[in-house]
Backbone as XML, in Angstrom:
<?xml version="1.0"?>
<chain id="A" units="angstrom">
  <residue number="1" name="UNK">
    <atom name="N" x="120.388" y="136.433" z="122.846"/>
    <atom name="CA" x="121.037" y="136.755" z="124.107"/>
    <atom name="C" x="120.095" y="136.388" z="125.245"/>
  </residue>
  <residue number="2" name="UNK">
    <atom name="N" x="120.525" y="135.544" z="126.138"/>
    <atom name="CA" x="119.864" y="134.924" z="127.737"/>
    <atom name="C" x="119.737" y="136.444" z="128.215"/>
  </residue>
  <residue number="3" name="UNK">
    <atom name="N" x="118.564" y="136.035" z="129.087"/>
    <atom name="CA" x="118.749" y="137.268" z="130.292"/>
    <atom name="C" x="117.650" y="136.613" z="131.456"/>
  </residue>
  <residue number="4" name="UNK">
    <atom name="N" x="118.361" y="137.035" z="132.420"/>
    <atom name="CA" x="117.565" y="136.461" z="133.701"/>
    <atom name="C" x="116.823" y="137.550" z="134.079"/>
  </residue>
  <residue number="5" name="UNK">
    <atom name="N" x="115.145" y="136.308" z="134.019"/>
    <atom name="CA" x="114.089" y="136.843" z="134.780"/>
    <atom name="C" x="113.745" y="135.934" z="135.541"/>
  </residue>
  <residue number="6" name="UNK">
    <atom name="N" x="112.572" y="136.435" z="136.853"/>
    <atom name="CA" x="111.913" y="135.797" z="137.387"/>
    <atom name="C" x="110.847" y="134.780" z="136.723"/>
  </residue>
  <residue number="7" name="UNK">
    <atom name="N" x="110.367" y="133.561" z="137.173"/>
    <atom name="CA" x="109.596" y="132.327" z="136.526"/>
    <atom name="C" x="108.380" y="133.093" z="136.557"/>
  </residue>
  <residue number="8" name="UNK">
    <atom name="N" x="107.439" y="132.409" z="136.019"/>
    <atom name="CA" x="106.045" y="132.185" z="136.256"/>
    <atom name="C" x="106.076" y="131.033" z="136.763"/>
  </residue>
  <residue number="9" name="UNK">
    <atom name="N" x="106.855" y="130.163" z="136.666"/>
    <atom name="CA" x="107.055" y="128.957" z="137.606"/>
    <atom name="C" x="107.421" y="128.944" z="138.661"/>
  </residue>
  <residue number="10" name="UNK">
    <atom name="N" x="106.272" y="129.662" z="139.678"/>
    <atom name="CA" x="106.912" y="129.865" z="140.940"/>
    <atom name="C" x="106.079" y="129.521" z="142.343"/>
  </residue>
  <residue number="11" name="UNK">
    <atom name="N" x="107.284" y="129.150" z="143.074"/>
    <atom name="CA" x="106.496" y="129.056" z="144.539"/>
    <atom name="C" x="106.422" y="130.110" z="145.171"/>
  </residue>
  <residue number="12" name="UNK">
    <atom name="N" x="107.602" y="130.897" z="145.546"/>
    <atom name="CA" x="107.714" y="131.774" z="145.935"/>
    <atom name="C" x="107.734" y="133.240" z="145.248"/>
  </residue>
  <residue number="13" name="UNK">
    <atom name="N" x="108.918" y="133.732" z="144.977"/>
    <atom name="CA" x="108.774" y="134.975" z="143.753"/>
    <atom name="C" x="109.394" y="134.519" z="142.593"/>
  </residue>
  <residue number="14" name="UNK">
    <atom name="N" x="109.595" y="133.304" z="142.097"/>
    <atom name="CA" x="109.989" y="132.881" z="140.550"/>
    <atom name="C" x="111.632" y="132.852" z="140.940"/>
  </residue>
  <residue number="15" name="UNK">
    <atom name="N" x="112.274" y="133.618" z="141.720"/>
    <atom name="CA" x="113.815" y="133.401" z="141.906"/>
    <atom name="C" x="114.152" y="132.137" z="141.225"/>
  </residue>
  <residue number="16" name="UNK">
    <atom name="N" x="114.048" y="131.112" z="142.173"/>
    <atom name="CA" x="114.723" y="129.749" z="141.963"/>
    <atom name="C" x="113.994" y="129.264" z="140.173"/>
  </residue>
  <residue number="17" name="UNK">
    <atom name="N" x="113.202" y="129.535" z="140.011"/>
    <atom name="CA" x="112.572" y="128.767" z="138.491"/>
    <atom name="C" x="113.167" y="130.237" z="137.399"/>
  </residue>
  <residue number="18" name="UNK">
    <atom name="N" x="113.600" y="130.945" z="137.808"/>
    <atom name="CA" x="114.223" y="131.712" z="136.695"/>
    <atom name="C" x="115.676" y="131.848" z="136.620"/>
  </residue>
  <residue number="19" name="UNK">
    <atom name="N" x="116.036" y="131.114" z="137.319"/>
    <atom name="CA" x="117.702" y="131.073" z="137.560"/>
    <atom name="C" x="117.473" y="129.571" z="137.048"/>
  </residue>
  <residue number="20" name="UNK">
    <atom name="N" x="116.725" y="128.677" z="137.119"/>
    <atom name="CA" x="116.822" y="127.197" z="136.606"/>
    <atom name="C" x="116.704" y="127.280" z="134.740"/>
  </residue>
  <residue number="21" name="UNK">
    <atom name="N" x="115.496" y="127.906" z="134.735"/>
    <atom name="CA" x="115.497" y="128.634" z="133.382"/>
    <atom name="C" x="116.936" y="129.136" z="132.240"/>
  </residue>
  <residue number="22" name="UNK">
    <atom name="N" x="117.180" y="129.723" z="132.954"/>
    <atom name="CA" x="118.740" y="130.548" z="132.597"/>
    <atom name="C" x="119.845" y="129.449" z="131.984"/>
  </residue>
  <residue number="23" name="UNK">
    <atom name="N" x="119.760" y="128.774" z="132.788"/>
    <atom name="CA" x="120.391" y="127.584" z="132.876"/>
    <atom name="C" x="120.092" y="126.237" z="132.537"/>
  </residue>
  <residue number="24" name="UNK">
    <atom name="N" x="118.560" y="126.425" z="132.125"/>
    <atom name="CA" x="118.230" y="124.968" z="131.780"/>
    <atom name="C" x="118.790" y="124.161" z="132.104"/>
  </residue>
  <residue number="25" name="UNK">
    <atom name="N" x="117.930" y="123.970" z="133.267"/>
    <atom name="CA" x="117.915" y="123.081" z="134.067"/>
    <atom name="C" x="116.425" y="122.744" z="135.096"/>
  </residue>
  <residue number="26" name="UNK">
    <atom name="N" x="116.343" y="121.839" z="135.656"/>
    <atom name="CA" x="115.266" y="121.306" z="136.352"/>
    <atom name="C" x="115.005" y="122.133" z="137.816"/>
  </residue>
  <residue number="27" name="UNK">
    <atom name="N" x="113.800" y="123.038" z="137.719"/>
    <atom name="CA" x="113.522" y="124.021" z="138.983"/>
    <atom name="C" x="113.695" y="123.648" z="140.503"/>
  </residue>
  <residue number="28" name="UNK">
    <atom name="N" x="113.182" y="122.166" z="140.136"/>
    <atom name="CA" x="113.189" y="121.645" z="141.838"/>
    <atom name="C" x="115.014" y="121.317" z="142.198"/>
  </residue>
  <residue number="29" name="UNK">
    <atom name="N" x="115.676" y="120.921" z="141.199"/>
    <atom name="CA" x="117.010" y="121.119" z="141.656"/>
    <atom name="C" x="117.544" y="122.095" z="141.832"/>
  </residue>
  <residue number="30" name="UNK">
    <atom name="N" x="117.408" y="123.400" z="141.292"/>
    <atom name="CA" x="118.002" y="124.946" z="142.396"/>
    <atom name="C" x="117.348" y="125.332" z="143.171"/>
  </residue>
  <residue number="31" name="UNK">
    <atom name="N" x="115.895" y="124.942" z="143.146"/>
    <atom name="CA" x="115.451" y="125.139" z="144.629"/>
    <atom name="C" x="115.785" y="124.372" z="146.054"/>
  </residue>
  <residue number="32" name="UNK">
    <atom name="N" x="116.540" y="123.000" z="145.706"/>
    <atom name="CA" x="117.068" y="122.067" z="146.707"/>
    <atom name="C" x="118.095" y="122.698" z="146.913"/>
  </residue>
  <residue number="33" name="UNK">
    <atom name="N" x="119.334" y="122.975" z="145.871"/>
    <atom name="CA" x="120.277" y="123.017" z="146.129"/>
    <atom name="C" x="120.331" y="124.601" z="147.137"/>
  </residue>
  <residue number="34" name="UNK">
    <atom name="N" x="119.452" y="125.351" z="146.558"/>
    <atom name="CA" x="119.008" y="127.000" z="147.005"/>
    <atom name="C" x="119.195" y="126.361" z="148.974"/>
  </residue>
  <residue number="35" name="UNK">
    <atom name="N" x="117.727" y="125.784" z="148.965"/>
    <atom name="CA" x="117.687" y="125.380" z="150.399"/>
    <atom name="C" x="118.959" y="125.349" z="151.290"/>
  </residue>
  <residue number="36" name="UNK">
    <atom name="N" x="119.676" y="124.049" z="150.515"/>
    <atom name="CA" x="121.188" y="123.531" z="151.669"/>
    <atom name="C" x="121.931" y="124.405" z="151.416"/>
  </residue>
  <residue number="37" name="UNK">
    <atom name="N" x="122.367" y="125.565" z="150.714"/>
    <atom name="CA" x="123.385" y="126.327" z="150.705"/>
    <atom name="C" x="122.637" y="127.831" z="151.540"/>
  </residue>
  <residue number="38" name="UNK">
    <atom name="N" x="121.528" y="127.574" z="151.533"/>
    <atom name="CA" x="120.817" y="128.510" z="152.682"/>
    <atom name="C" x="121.109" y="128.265" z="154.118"/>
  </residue>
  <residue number="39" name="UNK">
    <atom name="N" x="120.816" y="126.699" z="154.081"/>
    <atom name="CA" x="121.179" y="125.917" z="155.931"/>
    <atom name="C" x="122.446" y="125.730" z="155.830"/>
  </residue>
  <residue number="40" name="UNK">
    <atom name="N" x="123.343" y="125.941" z="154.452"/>
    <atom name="CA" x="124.712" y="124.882" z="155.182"/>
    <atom name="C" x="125.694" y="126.691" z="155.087"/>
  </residue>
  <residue number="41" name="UNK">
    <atom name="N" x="125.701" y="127.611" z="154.485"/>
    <atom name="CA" x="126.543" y="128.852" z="154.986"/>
    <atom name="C" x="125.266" y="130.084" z="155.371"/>
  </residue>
  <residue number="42" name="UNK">
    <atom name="N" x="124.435" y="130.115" z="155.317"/>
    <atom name="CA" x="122.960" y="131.089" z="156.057"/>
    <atom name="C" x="122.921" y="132.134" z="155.141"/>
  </residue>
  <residue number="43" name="UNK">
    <atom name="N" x="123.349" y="132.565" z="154.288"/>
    <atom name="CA" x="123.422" y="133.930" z="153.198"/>
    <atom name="C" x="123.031" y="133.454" z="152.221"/>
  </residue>
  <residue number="44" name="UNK">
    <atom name="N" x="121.862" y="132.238" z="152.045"/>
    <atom name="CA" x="120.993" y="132.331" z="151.075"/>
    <atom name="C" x="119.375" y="132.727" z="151.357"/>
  </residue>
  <residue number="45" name="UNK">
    <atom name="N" x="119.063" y="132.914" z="152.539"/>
    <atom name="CA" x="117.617" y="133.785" z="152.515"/>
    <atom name="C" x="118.054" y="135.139" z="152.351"/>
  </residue>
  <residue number="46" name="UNK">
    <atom name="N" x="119.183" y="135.941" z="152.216"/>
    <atom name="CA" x="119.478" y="137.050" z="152.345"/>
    <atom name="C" x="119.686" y="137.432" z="150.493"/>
  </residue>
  <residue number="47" name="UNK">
    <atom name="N" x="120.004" y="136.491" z="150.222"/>
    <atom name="CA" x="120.664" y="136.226" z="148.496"/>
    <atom name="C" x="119.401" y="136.591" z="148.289"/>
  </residue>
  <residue number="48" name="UNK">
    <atom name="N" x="118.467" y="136.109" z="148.619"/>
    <atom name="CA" x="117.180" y="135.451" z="147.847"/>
    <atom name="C" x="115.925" y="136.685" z="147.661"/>
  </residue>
  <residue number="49" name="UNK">
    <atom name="N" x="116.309" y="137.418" z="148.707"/>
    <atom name="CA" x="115.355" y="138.658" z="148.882"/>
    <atom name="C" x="115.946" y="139.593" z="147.891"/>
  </residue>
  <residue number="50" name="UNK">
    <atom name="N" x="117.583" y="139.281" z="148.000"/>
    <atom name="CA" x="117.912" y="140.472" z="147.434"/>
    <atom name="C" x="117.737" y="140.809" z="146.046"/>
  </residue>
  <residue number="51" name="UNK">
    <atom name="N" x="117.711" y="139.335" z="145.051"/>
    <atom name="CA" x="117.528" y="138.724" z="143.900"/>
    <atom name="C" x="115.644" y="138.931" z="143.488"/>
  </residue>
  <residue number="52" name="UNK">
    <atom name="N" x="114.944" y="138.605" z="144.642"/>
    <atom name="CA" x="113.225" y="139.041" z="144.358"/>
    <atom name="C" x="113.690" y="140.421" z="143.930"/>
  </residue>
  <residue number="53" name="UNK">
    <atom name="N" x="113.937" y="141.125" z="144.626"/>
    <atom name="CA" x="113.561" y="142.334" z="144.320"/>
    <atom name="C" x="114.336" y="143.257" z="143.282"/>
  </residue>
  <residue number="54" name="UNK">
    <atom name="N" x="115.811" y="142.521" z="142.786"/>
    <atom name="CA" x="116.012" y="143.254" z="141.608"/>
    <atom name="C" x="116.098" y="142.375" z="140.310"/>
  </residue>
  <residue number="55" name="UNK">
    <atom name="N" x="115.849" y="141.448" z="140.549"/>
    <atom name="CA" x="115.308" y="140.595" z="138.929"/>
    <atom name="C" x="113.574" y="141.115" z="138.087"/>
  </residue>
  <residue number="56" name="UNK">
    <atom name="N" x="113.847" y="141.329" z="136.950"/>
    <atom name="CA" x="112.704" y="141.341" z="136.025"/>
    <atom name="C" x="111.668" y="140.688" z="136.719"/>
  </residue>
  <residue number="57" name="UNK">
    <atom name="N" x="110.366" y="141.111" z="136.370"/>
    <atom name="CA" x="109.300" y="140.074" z="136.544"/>
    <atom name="C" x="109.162" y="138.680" z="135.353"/>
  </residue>
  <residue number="58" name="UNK">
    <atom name="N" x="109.568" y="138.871" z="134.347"/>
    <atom name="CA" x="109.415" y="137.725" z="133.336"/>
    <atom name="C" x="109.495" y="138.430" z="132.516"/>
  </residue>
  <residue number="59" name="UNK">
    <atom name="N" x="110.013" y="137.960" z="131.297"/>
    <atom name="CA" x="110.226" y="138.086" z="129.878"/>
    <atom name="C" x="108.698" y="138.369" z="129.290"/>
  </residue>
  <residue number="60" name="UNK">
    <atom name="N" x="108.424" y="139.410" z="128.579"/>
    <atom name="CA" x="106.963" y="139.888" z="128.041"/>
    <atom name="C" x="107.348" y="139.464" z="126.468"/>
  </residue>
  <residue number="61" name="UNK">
    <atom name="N" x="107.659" y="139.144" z="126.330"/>
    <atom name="CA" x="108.015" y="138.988" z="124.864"/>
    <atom name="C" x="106.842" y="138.104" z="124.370"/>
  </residue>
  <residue number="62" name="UNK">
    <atom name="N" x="106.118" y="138.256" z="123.243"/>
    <atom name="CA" x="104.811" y="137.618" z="122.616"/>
    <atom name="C" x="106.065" y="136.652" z="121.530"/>
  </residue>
  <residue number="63" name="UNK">
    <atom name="N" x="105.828" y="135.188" z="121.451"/>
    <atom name="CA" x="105.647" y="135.088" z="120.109"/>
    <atom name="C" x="104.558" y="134.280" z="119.404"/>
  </residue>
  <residue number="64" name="UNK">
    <atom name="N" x="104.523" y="135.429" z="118.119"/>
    <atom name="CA" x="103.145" y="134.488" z="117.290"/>
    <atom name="C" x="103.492" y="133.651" z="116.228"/>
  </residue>
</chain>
């Protein structure tokens, strides 16, 4: 079972690289696309805070 966490692949708080994750897919493309749907309707810096702060920090899971 998937579950969304925040990256360790991150610029900012892992948002965009743990939602790319999820989805496998390439980080710098939801962080582009993150951007223009930020400038093109404005309720993605608002998304984005809201998502830091209730997403996981990362998956702790060890495997050996």
């Amino acid at each position: 079972m998937k579950k969304l966490y925040k990256s360790s692949d991150k610029k900012i708080c892992g948002v965009c690289g743990g939602i790319a994750e999820y989805f496998d897919v390439d980080p710098t493309v939801v962080r582009l696309l993150w951007i223009f749907f930020s400038l093109w309707a404005g309720g993605g810096i608002l998304a984005y805070i809201i998502a830091a702060l209730i997403m996981d920090d990362g998956n702790n899971d060890v495997i050996i």
